[in-house]
ZARO-19685 format. One record per residue (C-alpha): residue number from 0; residue in one letter; chain; x, y, z. Coordinates in steps of 0.02 Angstrom, whole numbers, padded with zeros to 5 digits. Layout:
BEGIN
(NUM 'a' 'A' (X Y Z))
...
//
This chain:
BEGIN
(0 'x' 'A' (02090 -01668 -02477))
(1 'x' 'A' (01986 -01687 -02636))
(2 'x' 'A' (02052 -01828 -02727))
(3 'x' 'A' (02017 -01824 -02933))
(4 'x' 'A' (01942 -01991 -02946))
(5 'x' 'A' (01895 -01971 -03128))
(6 'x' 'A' (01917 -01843 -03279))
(7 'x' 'A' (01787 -01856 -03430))
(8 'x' 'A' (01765 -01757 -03570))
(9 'x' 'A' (01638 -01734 -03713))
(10 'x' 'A' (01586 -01616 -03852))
(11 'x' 'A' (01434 -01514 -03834))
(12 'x' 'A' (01364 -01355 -03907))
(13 'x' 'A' (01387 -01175 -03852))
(14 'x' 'A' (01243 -01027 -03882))
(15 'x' 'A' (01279 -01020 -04043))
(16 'x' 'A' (01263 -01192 -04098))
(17 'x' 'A' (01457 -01220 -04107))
(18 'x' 'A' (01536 -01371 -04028))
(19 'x' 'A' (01648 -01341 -03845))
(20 'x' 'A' (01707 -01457 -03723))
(21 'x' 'A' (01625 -01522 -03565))
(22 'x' 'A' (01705 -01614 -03428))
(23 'x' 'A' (01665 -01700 -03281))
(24 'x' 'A' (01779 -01700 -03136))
(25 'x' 'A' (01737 -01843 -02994))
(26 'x' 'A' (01798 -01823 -02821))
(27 'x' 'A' (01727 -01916 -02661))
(28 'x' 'A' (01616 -01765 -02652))
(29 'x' 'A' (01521 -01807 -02806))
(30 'x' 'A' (01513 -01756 -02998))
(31 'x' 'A' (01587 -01573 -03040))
(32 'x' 'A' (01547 -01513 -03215))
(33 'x' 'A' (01608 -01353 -03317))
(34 'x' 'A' (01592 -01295 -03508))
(35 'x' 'A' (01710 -01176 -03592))
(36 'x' 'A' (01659 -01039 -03707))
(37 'x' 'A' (01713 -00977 -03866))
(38 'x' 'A' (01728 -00777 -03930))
(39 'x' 'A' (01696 -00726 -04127))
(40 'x' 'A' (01821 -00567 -04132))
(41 'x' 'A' (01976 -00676 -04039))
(42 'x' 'A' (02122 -00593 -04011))
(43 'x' 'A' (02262 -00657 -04112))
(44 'x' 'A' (02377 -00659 -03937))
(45 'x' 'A' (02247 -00776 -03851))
(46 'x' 'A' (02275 -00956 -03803))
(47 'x' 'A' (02241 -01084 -03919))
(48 'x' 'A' (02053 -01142 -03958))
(49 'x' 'A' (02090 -01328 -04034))
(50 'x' 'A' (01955 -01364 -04173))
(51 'x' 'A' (01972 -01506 -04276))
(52 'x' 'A' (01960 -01428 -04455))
(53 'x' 'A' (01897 -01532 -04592))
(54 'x' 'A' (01679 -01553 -04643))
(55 'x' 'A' (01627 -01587 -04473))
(56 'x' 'A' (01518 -01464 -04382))
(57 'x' 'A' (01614 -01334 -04525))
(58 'x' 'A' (01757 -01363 -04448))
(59 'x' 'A' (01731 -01304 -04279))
(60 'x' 'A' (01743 -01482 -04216))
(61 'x' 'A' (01837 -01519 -04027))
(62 'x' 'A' (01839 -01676 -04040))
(63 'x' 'A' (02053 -01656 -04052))
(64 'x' 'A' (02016 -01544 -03879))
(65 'x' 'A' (01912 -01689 -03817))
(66 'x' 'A' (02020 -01828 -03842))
(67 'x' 'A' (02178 -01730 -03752))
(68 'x' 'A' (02080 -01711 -03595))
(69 'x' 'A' (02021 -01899 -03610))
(70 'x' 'A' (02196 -01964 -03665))
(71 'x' 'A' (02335 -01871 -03603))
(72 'x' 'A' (02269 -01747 -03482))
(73 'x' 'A' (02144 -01874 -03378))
(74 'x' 'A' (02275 -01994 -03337))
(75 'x' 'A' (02416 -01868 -03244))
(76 'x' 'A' (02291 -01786 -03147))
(77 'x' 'A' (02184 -01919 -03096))
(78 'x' 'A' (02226 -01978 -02909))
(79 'x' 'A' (02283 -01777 -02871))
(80 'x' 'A' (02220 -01663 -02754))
(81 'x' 'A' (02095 -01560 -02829))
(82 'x' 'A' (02137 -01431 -02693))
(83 'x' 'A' (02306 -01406 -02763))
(84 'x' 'A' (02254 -01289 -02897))
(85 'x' 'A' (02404 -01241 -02938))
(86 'x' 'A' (02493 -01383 -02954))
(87 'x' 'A' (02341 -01461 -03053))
(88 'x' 'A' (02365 -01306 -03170))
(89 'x' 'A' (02546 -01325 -03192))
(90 'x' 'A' (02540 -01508 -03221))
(91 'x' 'A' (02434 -01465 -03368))
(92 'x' 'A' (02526 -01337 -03418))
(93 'x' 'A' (02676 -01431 -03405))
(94 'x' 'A' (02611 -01571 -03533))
(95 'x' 'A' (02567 -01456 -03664))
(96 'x' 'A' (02733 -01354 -03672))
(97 'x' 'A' (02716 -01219 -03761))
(98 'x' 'A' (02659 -01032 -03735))
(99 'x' 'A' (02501 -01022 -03804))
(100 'x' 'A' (02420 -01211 -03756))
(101 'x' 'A' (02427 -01257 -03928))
(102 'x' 'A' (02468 -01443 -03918))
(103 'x' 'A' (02327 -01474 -03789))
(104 'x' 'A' (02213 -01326 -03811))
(105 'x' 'A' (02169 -01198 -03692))
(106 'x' 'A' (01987 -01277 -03727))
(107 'x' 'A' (02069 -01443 -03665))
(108 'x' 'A' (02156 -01372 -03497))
(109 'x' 'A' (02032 -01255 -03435))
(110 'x' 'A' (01866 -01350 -03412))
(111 'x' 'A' (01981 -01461 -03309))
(112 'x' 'A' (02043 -01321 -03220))
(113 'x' 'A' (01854 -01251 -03181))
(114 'x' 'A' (01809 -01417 -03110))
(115 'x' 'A' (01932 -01450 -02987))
(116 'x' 'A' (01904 -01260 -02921))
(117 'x' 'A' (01722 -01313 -02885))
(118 'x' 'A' (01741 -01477 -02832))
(119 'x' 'A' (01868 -01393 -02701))
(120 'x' 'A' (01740 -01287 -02638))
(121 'x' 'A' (01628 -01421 -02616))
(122 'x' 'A' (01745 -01518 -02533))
(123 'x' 'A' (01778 -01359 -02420))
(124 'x' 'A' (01596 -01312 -02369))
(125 'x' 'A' (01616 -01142 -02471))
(126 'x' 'A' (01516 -01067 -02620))
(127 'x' 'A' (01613 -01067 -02781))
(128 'x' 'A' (01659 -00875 -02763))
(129 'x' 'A' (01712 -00907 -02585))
(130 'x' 'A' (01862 -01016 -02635))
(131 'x' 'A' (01915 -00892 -02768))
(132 'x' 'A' (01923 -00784 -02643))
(133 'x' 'A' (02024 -00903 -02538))
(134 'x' 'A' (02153 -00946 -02683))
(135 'x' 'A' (02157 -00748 -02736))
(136 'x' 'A' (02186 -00707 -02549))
(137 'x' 'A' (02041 -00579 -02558))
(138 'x' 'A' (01880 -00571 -02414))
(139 'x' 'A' (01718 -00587 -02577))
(140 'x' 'A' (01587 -00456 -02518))
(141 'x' 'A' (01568 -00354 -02685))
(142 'x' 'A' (01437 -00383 -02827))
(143 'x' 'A' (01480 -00289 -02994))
(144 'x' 'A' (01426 -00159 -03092))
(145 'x' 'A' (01342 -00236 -03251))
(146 'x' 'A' (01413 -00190 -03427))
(147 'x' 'A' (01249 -00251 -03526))
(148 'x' 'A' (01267 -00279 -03720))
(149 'x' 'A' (01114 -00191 -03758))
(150 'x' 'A' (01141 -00166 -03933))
(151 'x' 'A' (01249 -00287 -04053))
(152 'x' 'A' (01352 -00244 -04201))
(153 'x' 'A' (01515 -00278 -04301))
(154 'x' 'A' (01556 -00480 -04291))
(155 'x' 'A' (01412 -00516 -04146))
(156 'x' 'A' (01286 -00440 -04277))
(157 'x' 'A' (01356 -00497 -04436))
(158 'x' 'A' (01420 -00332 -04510))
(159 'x' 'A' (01585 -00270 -04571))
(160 'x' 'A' (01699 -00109 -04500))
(161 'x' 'A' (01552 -00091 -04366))
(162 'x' 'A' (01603 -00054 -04181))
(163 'x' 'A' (01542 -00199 -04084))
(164 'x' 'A' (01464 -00172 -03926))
(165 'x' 'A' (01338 -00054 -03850))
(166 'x' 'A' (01313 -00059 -03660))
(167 'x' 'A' (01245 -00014 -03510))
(168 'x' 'A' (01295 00016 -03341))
(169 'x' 'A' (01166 00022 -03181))
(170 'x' 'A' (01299 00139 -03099))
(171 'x' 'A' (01133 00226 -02983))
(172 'x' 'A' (01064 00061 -02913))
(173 'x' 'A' (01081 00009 -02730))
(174 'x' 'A' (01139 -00150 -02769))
(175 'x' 'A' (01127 -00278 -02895))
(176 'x' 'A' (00958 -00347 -02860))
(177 'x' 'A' (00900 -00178 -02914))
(178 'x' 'A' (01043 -00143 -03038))
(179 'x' 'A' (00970 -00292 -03121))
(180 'x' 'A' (00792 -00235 -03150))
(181 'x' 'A' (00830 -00080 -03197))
(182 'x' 'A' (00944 -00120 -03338))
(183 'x' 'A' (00794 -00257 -03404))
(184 'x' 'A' (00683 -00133 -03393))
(185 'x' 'A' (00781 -00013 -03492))
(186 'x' 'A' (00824 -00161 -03615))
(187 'x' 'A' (00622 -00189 -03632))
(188 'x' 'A' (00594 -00019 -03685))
(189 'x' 'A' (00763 -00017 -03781))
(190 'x' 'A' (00670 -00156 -03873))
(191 'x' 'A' (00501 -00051 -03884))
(192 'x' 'A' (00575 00090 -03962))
(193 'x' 'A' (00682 -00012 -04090))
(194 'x' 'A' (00499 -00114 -04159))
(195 'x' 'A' (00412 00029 -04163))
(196 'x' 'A' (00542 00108 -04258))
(197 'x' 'A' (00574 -00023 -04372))
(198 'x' 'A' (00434 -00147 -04364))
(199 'x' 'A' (00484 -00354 -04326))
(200 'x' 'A' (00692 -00318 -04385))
(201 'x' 'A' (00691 -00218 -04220))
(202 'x' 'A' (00695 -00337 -04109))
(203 'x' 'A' (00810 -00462 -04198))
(204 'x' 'A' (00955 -00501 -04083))
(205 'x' 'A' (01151 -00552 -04105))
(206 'x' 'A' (01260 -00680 -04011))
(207 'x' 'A' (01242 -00577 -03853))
(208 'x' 'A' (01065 -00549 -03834))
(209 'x' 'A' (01062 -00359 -03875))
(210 'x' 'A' (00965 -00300 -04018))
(211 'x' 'A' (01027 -00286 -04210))
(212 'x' 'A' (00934 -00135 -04263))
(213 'x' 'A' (00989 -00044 -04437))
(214 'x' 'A' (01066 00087 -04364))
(215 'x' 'A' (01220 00120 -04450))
(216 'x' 'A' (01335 00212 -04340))
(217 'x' 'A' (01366 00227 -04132))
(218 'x' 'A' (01284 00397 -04090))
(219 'x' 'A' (01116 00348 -04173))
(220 'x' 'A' (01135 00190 -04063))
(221 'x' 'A' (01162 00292 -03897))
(222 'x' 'A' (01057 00416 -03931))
(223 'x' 'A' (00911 00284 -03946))
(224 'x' 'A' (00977 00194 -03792))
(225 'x' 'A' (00965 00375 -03707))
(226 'x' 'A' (00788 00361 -03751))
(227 'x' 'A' (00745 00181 -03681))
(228 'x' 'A' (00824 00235 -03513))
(229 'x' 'A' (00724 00392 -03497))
(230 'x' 'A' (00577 00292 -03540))
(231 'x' 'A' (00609 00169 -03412))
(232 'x' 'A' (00621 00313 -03268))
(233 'x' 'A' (00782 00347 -03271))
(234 'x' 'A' (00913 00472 -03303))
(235 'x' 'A' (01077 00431 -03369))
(236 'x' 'A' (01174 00474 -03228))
(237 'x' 'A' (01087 00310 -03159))
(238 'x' 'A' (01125 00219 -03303))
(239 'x' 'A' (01294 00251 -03408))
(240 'x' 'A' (01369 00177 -03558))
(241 'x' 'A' (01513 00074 -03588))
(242 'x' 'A' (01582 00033 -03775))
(243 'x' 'A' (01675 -00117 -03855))
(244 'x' 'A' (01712 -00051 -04029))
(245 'x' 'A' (01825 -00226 -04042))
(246 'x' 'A' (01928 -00109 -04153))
(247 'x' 'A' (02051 -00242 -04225))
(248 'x' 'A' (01916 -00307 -04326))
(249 'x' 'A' (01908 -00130 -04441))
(250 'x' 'A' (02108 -00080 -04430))
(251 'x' 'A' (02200 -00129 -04590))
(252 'x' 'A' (02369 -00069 -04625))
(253 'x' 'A' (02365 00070 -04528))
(254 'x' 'A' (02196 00136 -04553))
(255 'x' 'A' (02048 00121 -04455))
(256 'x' 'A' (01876 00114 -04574))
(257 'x' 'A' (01706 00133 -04469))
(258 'x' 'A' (01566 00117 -04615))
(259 'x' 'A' (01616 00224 -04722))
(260 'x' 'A' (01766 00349 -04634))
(261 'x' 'A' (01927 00328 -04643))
(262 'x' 'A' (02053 00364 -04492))
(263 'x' 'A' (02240 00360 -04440))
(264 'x' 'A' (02292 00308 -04264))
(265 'x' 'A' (02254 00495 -04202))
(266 'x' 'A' (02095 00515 -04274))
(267 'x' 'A' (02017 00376 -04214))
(268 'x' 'A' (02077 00429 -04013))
(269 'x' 'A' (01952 00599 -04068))
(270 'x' 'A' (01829 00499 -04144))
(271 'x' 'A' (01808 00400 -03963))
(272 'x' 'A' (01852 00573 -03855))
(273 'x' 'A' (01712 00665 -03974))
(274 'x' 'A' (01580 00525 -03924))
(275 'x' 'A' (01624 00532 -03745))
(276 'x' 'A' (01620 00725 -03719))
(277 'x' 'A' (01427 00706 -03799))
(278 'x' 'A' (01370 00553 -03703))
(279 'x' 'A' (01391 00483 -03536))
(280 'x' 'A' (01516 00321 -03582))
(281 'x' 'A' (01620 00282 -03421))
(282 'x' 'A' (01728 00136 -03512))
(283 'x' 'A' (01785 00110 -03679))
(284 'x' 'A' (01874 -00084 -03714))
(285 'x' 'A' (01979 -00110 -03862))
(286 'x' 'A' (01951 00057 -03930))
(287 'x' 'A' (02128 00021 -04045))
(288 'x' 'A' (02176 -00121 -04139))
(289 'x' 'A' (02279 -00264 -04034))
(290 'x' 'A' (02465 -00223 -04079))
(291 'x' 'A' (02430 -00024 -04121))
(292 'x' 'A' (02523 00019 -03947))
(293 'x' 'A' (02542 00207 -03996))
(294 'x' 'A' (02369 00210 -04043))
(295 'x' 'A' (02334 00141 -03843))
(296 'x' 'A' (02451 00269 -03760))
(297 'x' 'A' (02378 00409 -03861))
(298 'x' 'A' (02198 00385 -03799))
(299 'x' 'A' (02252 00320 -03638))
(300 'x' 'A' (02330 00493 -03607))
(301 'x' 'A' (02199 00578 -03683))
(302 'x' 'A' (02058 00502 -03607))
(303 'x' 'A' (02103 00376 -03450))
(304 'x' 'A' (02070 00544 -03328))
(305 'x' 'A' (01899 00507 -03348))
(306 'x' 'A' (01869 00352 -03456))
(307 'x' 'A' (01897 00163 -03425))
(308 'x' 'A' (02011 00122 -03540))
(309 'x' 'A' (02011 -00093 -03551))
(310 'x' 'A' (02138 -00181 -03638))
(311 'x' 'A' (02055 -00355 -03696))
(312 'x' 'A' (02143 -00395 -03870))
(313 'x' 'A' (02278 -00291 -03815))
(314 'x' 'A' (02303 -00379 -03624))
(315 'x' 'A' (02216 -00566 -03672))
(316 'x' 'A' (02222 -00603 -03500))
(317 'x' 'A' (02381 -00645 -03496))
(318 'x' 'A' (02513 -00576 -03374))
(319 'x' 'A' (02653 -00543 -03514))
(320 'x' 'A' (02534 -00423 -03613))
(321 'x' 'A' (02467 -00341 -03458))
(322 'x' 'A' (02663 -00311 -03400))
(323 'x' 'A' (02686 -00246 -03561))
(324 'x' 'A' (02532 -00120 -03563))
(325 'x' 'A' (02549 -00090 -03358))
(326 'x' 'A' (02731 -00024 -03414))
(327 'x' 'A' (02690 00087 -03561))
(328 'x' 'A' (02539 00151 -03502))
(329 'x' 'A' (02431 00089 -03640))
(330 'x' 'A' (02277 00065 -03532))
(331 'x' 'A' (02207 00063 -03351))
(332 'x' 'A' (02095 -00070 -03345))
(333 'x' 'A' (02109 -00274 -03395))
(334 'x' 'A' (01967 -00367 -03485))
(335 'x' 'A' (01971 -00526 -03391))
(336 'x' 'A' (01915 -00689 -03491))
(337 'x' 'A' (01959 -00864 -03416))
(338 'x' 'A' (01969 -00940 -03600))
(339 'x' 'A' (02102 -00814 -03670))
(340 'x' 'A' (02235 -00893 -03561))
(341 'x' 'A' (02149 -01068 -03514))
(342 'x' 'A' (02186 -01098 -03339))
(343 'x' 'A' (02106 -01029 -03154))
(344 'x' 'A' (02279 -01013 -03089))
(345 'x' 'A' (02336 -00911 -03226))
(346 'x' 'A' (02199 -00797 -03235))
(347 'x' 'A' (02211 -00755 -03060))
(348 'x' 'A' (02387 -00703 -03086))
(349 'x' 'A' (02311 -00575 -03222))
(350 'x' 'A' (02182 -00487 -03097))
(351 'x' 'A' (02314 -00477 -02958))
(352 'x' 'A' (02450 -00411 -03073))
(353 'x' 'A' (02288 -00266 -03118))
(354 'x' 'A' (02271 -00236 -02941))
(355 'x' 'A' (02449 -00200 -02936))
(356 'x' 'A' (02468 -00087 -03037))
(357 'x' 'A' (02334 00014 -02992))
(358 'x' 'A' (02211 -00043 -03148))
(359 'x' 'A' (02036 -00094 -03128))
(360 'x' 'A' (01980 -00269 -03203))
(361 'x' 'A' (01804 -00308 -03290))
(362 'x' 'A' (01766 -00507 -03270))
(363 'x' 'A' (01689 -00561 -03445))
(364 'x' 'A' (01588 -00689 -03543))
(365 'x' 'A' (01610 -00742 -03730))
(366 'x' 'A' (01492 -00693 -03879))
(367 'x' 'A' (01489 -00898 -03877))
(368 'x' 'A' (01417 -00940 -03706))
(369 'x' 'A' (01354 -01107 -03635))
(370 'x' 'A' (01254 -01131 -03454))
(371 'x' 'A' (01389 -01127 -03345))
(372 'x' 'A' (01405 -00983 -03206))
(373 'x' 'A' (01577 -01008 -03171))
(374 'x' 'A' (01627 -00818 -03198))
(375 'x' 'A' (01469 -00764 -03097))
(376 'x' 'A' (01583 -00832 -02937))
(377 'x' 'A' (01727 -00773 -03013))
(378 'x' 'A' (01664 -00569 -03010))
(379 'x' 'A' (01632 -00593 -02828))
(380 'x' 'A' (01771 -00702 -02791))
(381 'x' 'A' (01894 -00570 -02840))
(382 'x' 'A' (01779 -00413 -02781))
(383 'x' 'A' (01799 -00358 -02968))
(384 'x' 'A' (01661 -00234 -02946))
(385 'x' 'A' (01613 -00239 -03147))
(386 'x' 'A' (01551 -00389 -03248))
(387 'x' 'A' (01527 -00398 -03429))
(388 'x' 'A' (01401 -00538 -03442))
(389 'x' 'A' (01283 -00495 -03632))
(390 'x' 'A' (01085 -00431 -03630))
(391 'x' 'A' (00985 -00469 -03483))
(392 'x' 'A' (00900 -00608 -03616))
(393 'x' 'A' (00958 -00784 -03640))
(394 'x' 'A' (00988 -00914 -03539))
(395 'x' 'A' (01185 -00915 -03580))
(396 'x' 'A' (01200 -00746 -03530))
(397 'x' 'A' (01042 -00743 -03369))
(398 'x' 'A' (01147 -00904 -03300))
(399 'x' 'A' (01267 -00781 -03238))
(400 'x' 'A' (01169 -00645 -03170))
(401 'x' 'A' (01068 -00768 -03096))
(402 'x' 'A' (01202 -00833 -02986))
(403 'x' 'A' (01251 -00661 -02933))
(404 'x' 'A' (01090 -00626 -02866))
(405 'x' 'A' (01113 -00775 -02765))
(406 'x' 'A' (01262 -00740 -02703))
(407 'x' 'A' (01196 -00558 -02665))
(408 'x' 'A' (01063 -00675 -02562))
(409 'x' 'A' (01193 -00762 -02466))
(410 'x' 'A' (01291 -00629 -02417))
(411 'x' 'A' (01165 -00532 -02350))
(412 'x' 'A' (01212 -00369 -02258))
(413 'x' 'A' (01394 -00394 -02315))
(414 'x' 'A' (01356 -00384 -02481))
(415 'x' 'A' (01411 -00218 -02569))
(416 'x' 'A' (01383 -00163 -02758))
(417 'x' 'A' (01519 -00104 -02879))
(418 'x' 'A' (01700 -00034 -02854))
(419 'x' 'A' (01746 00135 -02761))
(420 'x' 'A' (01783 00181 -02921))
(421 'x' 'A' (01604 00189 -02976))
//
């Protein structure tokens, strides 16, 4: 029994100087605090992210999200049993209503939900990622494979029809202590390269901690990436690539537009399949726009023999999408991000339905981050085996890997690194 003695909740600011909502949860056990984040390319099927409109903060304001916890969320779920997780979910869930959290905000329900999780631990003698475990019905003993922003574009690096993310992936190292240094080594001379190329602009980085360099299109990227990784001492069948092109940000009526080219649903499947038959990428997320299904099925036949293909704007964490994709074959992997569909309980539901089906899942971060390490226990929790934390740089985004190589501590000799898969 973990009694909720107390909810409180407050506005503070994310990595990117943007307001998001704190709250602290009091049990008998003590003070349990967690932070939301916020993404920049949002899928238009996510849950709801309340902001208040108006002047304030440009808009971006929670003080609407703030007030719901405070008001209307505090006093139903103050005097229950934090252990109940789901029923602390659905009594939140009940309250708001509706299918996307819009009257409370999923920015309202899920720092509430976070809190109780830990202070259940607590309550329970376990690590964080040891309850998870519990709740999910899974024995934690796996530490992921890092996908490491390395290099920023599109939204994340303020530029237009740009794919967005450029990453990494450790795949060689014995574990994650060492998958860790390697991929900050590789980022340091990722970043040596890029000044010496370009002078100070080099090593300018976006909201994820990965440089902004002015390279204009996604082979000159990974070609200079190959570099940094052979200059560290290593080979790239050590250290892979992964891409999130966030492609719903360039598709307009039907046509894709990267810079300057021009592509139809087909096209853009052989742009990807072209780029992966010339460098080593192992997973490609939201490589079509959100709702282009055909577009999904084409390159998920084409390419998901020997390519992750991750459905984030296309899945959003939420069971319904993933049903949807799971059934047509659209994908086999599920971009997992606790915001997208606001509640533990919920997002637990999404990995096992994954599992199900056969599909891998990739636990992930936000481009707008905050301190909390939440999804550091939630990787482990759910033996995941891939993480999609940002750059090895930045507190926001070194919270999380942080943890893990705690929890890599605690387990010990039971620890293992990545999926089977990799």
């Amino acid at each position: 029994m973990a009694t909720i003695k107390s909810v409180k909740a407050r506005e503070v600011l994310d990595s990117r100087g943007n307001p998001t909502v704190e709250v602290d949860l009091v049990t008998e056990d003590g003070l349990f605090r967690a932070m939301v984040p916020s993404g920049a390319s949002a899928g238009i099927h996510e849950a709801l992210e309340l902001r208040d409109s108006g002047t304030r903060y440009l808009g971006k304001g929670t003080q609407k999200a703030v007030d719901n916890v405070n008001k209307i969320i505090a006093p139903k779920v103050v005097g229950h049993d934090a252990t109940d997780q789901r029923g602390l979910d659905d009594i939140m869930l009940k309250i708001d209503g509706t299918e996307n959290k819009g009257k409370l905000g999923a920015n309202a329900v899920l720092p509430v939900s976070m809190a109780a999780c830990c202070a259940t631990a607590k309550s329970q003698g376990l690590w964080v990622y040891e309850y998870v475990g519990k709740l999910a019905g899974i024995k934690p003993d796996t530490l992921p494979v890092p996908q490491l922003n390395v290099i920023n574009g599109g939204k994340h690096a303020g530029m237009e029809n740009d794919p967005q993310e450029h990453m990494i992936m450790p795949v060689g190292a014995k574990n994650f202590k060492e998958a860790l240094r390697m991929s900050a080594e590789t980022y340091h001379n990722l970043g040596k390269l890029l000044k010496k190329e370009f002078g100070a602009r080099g090593k300018l980085v976006g909201d994820e901690g990965g440089f902004v360099p002015p390279l204009k299109n996604v082979a000159d990227r990974l070609a200079v990436m190959t570099k940094a990784i052979e200059n560290a001492g290593y080979t790239t069948k050590d250290i892979r690539f992964a891409l999130d092109p966030a492609a719903s940000e360039f598709f307009e009526d039907g046509v894709y537009t990267v810079g300057d080219k021009k592509m139809n649903s087909g096209e853009m499947v052989d742009y990807w399949d072209d780029l992966a038959k010339t460098y080593p990428i192992m997973s490609i997320e939201d490589g079509m726009a959100e709702d282009d299904w055909d577009g999904w099925i084409e390159m998920t036949r084409k390419m998901g023999g020997k390519v992750q293909i991750v459905g984030d704007d296309l899945c959003v964490t939420n069971t319904k999408r993933i049903k949807q994709a799971i059934e047509k074959k659209a994908a086999n992997s599920v971009l997992i991000k606790v915001n997208q569909i606001g509640s533990v309980s919920e997002t637990l539901d999404a990995i096992k339905m994954a599992y199900n089906a056969g599909w891998t899942a990739v636990v992930s971060h936000r481009s707008g981050e905050t301190e909390d390490s939440f999804i550091a226990d939630l990787v482990v929790g759910v033996n995941s085996g891939q993480s999609k934390f940002g750059a090895p740089a930045r507190s926001d985004r070194n919270a999380k890997y942080n943890q893990l190589l705690r929890i890599e501590e605690n387990l010990g000799s039971k620890a293992k690194y990545g999926s089977k898969k990799w």
